[in-house]
C-alpha positions in Angstrom: 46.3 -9.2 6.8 43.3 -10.6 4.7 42.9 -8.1 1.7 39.4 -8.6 0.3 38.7 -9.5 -3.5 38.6 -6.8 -6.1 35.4 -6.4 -7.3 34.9 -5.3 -10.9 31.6 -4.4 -13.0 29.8 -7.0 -15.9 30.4 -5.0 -19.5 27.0 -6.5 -20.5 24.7 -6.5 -17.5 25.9 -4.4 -15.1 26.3 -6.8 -12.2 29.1 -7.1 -9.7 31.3 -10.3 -9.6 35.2 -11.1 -8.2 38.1 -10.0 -10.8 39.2 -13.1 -10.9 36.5 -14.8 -12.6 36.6 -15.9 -15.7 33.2 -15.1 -16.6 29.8 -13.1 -15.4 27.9 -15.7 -13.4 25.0 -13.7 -14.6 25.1 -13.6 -18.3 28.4 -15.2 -18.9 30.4 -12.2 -20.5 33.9 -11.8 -19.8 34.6 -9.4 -16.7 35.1 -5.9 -17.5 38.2 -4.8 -15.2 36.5 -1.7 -14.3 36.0 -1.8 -10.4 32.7 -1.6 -9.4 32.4 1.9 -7.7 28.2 1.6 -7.5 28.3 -1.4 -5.2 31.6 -0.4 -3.1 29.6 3.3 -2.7 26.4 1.7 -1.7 28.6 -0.9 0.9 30.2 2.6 2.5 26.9 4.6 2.6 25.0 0.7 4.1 28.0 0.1 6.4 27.1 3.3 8.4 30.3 5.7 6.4 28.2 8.6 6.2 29.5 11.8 6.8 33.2 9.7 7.2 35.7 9.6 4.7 36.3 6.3 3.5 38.7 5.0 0.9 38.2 1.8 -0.9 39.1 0.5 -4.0 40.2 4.1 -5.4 36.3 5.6 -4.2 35.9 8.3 -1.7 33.1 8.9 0.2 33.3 12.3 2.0 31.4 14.0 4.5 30.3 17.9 4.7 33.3 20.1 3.8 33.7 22.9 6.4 35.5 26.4 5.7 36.5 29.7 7.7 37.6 33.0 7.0 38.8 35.5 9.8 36.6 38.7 8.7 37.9 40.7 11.4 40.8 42.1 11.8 41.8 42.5 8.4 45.1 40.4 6.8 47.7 42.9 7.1 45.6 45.5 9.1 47.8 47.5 11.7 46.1 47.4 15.7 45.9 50.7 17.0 46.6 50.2 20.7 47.8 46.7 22.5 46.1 45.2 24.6 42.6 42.6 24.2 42.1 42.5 20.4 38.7 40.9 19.4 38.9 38.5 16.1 36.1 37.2 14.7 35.7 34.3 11.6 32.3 32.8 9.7 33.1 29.2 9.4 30.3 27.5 6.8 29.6 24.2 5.5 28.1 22.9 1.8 25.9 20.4 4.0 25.8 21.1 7.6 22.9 22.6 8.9 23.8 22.7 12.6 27.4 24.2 12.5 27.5 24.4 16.7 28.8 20.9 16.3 31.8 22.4 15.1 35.0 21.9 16.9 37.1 25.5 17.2 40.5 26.5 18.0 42.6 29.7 18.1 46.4 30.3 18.3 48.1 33.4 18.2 51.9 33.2 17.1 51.4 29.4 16.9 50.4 29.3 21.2 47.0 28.1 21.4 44.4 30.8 22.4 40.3 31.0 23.4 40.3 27.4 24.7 36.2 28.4 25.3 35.5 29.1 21.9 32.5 27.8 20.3 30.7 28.2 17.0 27.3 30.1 16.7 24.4 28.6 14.9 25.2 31.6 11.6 28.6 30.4 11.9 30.5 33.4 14.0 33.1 32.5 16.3 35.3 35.4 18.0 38.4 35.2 20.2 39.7 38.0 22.6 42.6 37.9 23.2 45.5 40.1 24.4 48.7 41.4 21.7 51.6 43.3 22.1 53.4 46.3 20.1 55.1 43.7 16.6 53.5 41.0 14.3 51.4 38.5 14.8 50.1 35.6 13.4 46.5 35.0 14.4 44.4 31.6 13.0 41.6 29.7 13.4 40.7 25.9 12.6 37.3 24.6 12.4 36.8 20.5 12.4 33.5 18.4 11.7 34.3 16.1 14.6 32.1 13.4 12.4 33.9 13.4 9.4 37.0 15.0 10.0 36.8 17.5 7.4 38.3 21.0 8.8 39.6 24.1 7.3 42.1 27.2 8.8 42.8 30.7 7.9 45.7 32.4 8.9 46.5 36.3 9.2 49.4 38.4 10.0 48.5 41.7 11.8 50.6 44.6 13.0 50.5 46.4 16.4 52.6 49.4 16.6 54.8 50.2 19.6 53.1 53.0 21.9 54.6 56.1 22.3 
């Protein structure tokens, strides 16, 4: 596999040149050993790595990061009656402005659930689904399917057994 050369940044004039060379080509001071993180950022963003995560050379280009929070039912809460229990999370992004591009899944007791689900354009995404008398674990994952970013939440809720 062709590993390609470690580029490091001129002390003097700023310019980019292999680690191996003995000297700047442009002003003919010894190489710095820092790696040059300007250029390999600008070769990510020009090689069309926007919005992907992309490791090189120790820099990380990221794309939006993604989070969700079940807002209903509570953590912990206690179901009154079994049977179709509607759970609803806001997922939300620091740079996304269209979050329907969001990929969505449910699982209740780790079995996947609400294969249909989708995100609105504020965010909401709700799953019905039906739960019997004892715990539960109920979560939801939301995934930038363009970078990969994704976040989960995970509750535990309670539904009594019926008398």
């Amino acid at each position: 596999m062709h590993t390609p050369p470690r580029l490091v940044a001129c002390s003097d004039c700023g310019c980019h040149h292999r680690a191996e060379e003995i000297r700047c080509s442009q002003c003919g001071a010894a190489p710095s050993g820092r790696p040059a993180a300007a250029l390999l950022l600008g070769l990510a963003l020009a090689s069309g790595c926007i919005g992907k995560s992309v490791a090189m050379y120790g820099v990380m280009v990221t794309g939006p990061q993604v989070s969700v929070a079940i807002t209903a039912p509570a953590d912990g809460a206690s179901i009154d009656n079994p049977g179709d229990v509607e759970i609803v999370a806001t997922a939300s992004s620091s740079e996304m402005g269209d979050l329907t591009v969001l990929d969505v899944s449910w699982s209740v007791d780790d079995v996947a659930a609400c294969d249909d689900a989708s995100v609105s354009e504020s965010g909401d995404t709700t799953c019905v689904t039906a739960l019997t008398a004892g715990d539960h674990t109920l979560s939801v994952t939301v995934t930038d399917p363009d970078s990969g970013s994704g976040a989960q939440d995970v509750i535990t809720v309670h539904v009594p057994t019926s008398n």
